[in-house]
C-alpha positions as CSV (number, residue, x, y, z in Angstrom):
1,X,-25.4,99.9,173.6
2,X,-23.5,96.6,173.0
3,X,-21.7,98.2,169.5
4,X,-19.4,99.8,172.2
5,X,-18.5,97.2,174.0
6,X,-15.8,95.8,171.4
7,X,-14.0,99.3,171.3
8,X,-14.0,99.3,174.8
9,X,-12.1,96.0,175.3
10,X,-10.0,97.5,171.9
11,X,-9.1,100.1,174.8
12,X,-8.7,98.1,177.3
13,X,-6.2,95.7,175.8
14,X,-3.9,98.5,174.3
15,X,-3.5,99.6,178.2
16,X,-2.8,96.7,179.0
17,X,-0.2,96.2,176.4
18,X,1.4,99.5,176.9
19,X,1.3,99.5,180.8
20,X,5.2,97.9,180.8
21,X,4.7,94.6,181.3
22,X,4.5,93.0,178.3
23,X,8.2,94.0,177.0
24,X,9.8,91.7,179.6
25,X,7.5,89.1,179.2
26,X,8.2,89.0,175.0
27,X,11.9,89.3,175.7
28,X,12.1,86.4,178.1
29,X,10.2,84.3,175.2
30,X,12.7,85.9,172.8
31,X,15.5,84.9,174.6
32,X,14.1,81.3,175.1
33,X,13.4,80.9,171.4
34,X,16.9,82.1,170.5
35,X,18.7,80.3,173.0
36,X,16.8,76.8,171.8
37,X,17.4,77.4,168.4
38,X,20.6,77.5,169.0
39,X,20.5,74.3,170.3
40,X,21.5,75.3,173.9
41,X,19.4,74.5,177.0
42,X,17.3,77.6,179.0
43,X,18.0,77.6,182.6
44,X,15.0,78.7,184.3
45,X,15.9,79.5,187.6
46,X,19.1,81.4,186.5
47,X,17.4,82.6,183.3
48,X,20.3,81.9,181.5
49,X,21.3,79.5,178.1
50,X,23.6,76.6,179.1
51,X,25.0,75.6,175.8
52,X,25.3,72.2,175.0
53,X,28.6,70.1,174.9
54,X,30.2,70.2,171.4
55,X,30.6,66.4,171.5
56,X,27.9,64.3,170.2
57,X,29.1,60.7,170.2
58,X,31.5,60.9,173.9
59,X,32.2,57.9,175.6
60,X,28.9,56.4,176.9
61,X,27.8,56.1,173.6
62,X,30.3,53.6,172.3
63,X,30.2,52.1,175.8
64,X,26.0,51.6,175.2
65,X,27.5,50.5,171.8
66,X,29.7,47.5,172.8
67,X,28.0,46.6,175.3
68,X,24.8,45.9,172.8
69,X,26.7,44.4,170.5
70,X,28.7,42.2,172.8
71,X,25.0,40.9,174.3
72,X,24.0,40.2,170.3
73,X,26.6,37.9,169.7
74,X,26.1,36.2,172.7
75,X,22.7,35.8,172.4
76,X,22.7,34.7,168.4
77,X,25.4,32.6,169.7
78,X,23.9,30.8,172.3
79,X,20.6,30.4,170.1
80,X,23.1,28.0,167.6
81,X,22.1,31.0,164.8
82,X,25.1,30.1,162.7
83,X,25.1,26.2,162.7
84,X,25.1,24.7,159.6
């Protein structure tokens, strides 16, 4: 009696499968998968990709950049780092 119990969830699970629900579902995690291997963002609530800006290094990056730098040299300065 329990050597029919696999074919019956076999059955069960190709139902379940074919009743029409699963195709959206797959193509939503399609969709993601493309749209973050494309480097863009998924908007969830619009179900949408928001691609990312083409600039990598804008303005607060050199910004971040002189500003650490500028707090270097006045630290290593202050320190007496290059006294001889």
């Amino acid at each position: 009696m329990n050597k029919g119990i696999p074919y019956l969830l076999a059955v069960l699970v190709a139902l379940t499968l074919s009743a029409g629900w699963a195709a959206p579902v797959l193509a939503l995690f399609e969709h993601a998968a493309t749209c973050l291997g494309s480097g863009g963002s998924l908007d969830l609530v619009r179900l949408r990709c928001v691609p990312t800006p083409p600039v990598a290094l804008g303005w607060s990056f050199w910004a971040t950049l002189a500003v650490t730098s500028l707090l270097v040299m006045a630290v290593t300065n202050r320190r007496g780092l290059h006294r001889r």
